[in-house]
N, C-alpha and C positions, 0 to 999 in steps of 0.2 A: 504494500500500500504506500501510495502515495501522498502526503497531506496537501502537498503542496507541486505542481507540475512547471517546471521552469523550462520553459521552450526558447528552442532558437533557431531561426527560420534560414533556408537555401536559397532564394531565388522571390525577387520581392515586382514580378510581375505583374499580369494579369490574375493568375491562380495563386499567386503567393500572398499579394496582395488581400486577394479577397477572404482569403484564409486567417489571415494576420485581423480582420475586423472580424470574422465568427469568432476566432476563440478569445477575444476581448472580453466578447458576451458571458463569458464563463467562470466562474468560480472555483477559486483553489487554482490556477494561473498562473505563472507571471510569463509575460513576453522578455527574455531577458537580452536577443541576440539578434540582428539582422543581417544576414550576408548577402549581396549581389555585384555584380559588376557596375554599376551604375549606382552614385550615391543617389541621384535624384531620386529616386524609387527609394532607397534606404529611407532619406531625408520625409520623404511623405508619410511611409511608415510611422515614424518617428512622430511627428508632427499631431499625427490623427492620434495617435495614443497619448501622448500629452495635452493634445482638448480634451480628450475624456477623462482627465486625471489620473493618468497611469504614469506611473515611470518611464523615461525616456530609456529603451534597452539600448547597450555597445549597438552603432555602428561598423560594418567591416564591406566596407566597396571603397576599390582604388582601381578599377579594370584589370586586376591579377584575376586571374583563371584559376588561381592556390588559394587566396585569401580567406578563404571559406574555409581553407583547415585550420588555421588560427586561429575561429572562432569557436573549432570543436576544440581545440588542445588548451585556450585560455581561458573560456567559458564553462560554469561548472552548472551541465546542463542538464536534464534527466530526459529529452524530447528532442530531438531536428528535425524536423518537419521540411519534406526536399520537392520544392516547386520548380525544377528545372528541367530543361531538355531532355528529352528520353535516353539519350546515350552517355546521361552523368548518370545516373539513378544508380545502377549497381556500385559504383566507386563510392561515391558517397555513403552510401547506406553501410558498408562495410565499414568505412574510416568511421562515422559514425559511432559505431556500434562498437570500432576498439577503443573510442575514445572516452567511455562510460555511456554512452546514452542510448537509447532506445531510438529507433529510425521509425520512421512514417513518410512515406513515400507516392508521389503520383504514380500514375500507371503508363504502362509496365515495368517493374523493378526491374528486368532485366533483359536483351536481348539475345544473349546467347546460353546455353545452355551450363555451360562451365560457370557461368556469372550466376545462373540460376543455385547451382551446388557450392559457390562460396557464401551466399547469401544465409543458409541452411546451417551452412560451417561453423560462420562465425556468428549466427545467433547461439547457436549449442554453444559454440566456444564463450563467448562472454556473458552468456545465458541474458542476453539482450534481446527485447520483441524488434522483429522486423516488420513491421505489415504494410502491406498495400493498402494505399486508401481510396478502394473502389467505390467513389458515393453512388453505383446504381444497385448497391445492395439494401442499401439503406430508403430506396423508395417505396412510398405507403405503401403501394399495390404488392412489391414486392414481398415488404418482410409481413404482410397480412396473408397470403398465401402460405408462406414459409411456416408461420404459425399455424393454420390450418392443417399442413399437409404433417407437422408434429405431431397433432393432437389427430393425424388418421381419416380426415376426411375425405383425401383424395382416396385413402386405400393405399399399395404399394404405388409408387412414384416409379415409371416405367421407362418415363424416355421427357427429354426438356427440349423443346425448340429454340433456340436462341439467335439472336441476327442485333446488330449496329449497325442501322442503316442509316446514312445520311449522306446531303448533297454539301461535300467539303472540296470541291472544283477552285473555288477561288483562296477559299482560306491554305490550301496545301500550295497553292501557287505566290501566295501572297511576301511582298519581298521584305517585310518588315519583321518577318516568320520564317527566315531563308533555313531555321533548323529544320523546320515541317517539312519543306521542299526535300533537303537534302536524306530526312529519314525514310523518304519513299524512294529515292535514287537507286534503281539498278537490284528491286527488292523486291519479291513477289510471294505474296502469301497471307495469313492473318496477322498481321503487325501491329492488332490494337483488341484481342479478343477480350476482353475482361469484363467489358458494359455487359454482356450475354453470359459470360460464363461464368463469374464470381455469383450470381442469384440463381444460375443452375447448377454449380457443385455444390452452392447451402443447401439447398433443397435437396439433392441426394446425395447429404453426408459424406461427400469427397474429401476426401484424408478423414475422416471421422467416421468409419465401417464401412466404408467401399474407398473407388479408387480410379483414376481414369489408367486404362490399363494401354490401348493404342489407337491409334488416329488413320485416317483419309483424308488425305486435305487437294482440292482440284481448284487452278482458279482461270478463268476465262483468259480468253485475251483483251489487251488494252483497246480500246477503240473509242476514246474521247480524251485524256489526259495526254498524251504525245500530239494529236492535232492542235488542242490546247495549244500546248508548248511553244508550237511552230507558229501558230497563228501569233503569240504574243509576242515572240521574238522575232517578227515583221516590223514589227513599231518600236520597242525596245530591245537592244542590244544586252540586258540583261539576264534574258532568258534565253540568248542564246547557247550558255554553257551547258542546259540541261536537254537540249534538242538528243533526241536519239537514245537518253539514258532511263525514260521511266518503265517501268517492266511490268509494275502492279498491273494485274488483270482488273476489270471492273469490277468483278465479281469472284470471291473467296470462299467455295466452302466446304466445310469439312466437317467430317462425320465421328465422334469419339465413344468409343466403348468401355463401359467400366467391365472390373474384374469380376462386378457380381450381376453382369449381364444385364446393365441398364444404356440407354443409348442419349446421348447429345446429338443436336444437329445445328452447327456452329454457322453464320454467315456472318461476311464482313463482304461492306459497296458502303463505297466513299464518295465513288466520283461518276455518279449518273444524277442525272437531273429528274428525280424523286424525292419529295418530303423524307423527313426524318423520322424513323421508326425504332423502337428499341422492342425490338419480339420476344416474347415470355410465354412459351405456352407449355404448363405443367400439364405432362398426361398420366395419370396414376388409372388403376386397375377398378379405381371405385368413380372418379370424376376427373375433368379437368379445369385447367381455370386460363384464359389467354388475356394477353395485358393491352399486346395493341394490333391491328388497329381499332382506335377505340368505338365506340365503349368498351373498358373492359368488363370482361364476364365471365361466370363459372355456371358448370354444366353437369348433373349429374345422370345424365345419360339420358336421351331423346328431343334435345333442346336445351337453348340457356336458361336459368333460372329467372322468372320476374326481377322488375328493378324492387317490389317491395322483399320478397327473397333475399337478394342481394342487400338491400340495408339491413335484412336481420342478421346474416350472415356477418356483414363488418361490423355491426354493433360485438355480436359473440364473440369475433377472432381477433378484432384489431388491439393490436398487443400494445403494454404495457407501456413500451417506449414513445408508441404514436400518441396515448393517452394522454403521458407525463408533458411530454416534449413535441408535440405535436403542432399544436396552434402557433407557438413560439418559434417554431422550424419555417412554418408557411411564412408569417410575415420578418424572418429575417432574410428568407429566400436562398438563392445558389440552389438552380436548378431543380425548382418548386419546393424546398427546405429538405432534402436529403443530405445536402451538402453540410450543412448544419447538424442535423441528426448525428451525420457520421463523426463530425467532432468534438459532437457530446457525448457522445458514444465510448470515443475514443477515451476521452480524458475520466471518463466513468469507470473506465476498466482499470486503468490507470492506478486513479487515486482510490480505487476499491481493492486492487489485488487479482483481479479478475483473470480469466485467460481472454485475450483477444480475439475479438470474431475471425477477423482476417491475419493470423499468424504466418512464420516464415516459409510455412511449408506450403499454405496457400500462395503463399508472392509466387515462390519457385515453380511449384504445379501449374498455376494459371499463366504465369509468364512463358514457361516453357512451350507453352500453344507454339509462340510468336517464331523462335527459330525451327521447331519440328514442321509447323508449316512448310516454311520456307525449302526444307530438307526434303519435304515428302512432295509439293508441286514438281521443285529440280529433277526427284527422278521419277517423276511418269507416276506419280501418286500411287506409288510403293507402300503399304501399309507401315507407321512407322510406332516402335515404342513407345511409353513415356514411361518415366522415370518414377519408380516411389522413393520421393524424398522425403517421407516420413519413414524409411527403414523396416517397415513392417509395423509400425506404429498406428496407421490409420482401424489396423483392428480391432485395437481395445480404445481408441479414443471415444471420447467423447461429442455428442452431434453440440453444432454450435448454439447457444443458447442467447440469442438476442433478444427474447423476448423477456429475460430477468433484468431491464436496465432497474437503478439505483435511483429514483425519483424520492428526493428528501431527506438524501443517505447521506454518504462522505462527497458526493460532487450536486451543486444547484447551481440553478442560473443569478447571474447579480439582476434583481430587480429594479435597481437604482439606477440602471442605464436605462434612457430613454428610446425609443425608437423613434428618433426625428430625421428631417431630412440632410443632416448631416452624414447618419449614419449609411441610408442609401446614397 
């Protein structure tokens, strides 16, 4: 247990940023540290915490690309919290985690597999949590299912459909973003599974009594993102560097079996001009329940259940955490309040003791999607392993229990923050 959670932040962007005002909102806190390349972003940080009357935390930005380990090796921190580029995430979180602190991390922790098993390594080694902070676990719809499907309603949980779908044409081309660009460069496969797969391995107990055992993963060809390219690098001379080199297929998808014979069916499309979809469709032996497109709805065989069904239904099942913390997630927002949830969450388990919903074995597991993909399109969609990085461990563990959050306990929210338009 933790009385007291003293964080210090990676990367103070877009997501860092916004990250650094939820857990202001929180109690038993302190912001002690900000690291980035760019003080301006420090300096605002900085700034907004001291209107609210908090401590002004160490500043660490001078455009060193190192600087940020200064802040683990001089700051005595029990939290880093890493909002940066996808291809820091593993490095980080390991120096992290030798430096005494627990890592919490965007997604994906890692891209390669070996980065996947030091992540593993050196949480066991310094007996430090590593977790992925997937907020689309943490959405109503989602963990109200999850709590259903515990308590047996669906019956055995059979098979998950999962799909992140979105139209990301401009924002991956975008040159203020040139990391996005460059982490699709000459790369073909699921390179961002987690929004689909973190709330279908909850749901069937992956690493906690099953397991995802091996994969098929098949992706189209590209047919809009290389025209792209060409087309933009007619007018500017900037995107001519990337002519010839984007490889992602439009379309990602891949099929995962666990070891006790239940089925995923995993999809990733970023770059076709279609709405944005985040697909959730739990099929169990007794019901199912699909999230989008919406309305979402559950079904216990011959049709969906009534909308009044349905409100009985989330009156019964919606757990504890949505109860507590629920109303105050909506209008703090990020991403309809999940994002919120997830760092109440966070700091709930924290400062309680608790095991983490998303542990290091989960970052590994679900990050490991990202390069086995990539290995099993290269040759001709080869069936390919995946690794238990829980050692034989997911047998006797324990399934994840989100629905026990601490509302009143060792972690609350400060009351005495207002929600004004400062804060938006």
């Amino acid at each position: 247990k933790l009385d007291v959670v003293r964080v210090g932040y990676i990367g103070i962007g877009g997501r860092g940023m916004a990250a650094v005002k939820r857990m202001a909102l929180l109690e038993g806190v302190e912001i002690k540290a900000l690291a980035d390349l760019h003080m301006d972003r420090v300096k605002e940080a900085q700034d907004y915490l001291k209107k609210r009357g908090m401590p002004e935390p160490k500043g660490y930005a001078d455009g060193s690309q190192e600087l940020w380990k200064q802040m683990c090796d001089k700051e005595e921190l029990d939290l880093i919290y890493i909002a940066t580029p996808r291809d820091l995430h593993p490095s980080m979180c390991v120096y992290a985690m030798e430096s005494g602190a627990h890592a919490a991390t965007e997604i994906p922790a890692a891209r390669k597999l070996d980065e996947c098993w030091q992540l593993v390594e050196t949480s066991e080694k310094t007996k430090k949590h590593c977790s992925m902070i997937e907020n689309c676990v943490y959405d109503f719809w989602e963990l109200l299912i999850l709590n259903m499907a515990r308590q047996g309603f669906f019956g055995e949980i059979v098979h998950v459909d999962a799909a992140y779908i979105a139209n990301q044409i401009n924002t991956n081309l975008n040159k203020d973003l040139e990391w996005r660009t460059r982490e699709f460069i000459n790369r073909d496969g699921n390179i961002y599974p987690t929004h689909g797969l973190g709330p279908a391995c909850q749901v069937l107990n992956i690493n906690r009594g099953d397991r995802m055992d091996f994969m098929v993963s098949v992706s189209s060809a590209d047919f809009t993102m290389g025209k792209e390219i060409e087309k933009r690098a007619q007018e500017d001379d900037y995107y001519k560097q990337f002519i010839g080199q984007w490889k992602l297929g439009n379309v990602n998808s891949s099929v995962i079996k666990t070891v006790n014979g239940k089925t995923i069916s995993l999809q990733y499309n970023v770059s076709n001009p279609r709405p944005g979809t985040r697909v959730f469709w739990v099929v169990g032996s007794e019901g199912i329940a699909k999230k989008q497109p919406f309305p979402s709805r559950i079904s216990k065989g011959g049709g969906w259940v009534s909308d009044e069904e349905l409100a009985a239904l989330q009156e019964k099942y919606t757990p504890p955490i949505i109860k507590i913390v629920g109303d105050m997630a909506k209008k703090v927002g990020g991403h309809g309040g999940m994002d919120f949830l997830m760092q109440w969450r966070l700091i709930d388990c924290l400062r309680n003791g608790l095991p983490l919903d998303m542990d290091c074995y989960d970052a590994a597991a679900w990050s490991s999607i990202v390069p086995l993909s990539e290995w099993c399109v290269a040759n001709n969609s080869v069936p390919v392993r995946i690794p238990d990085f829980t050692r034989g461990g997911y047998k006797t563990n324990a399934p994840v229990d989100v629905e026990m959050a601490r509302g009143g306990g060792n972690t609350g929210i400060k009351q005495i923050i207002r929600f004004d338009d400062d804060y938006f």
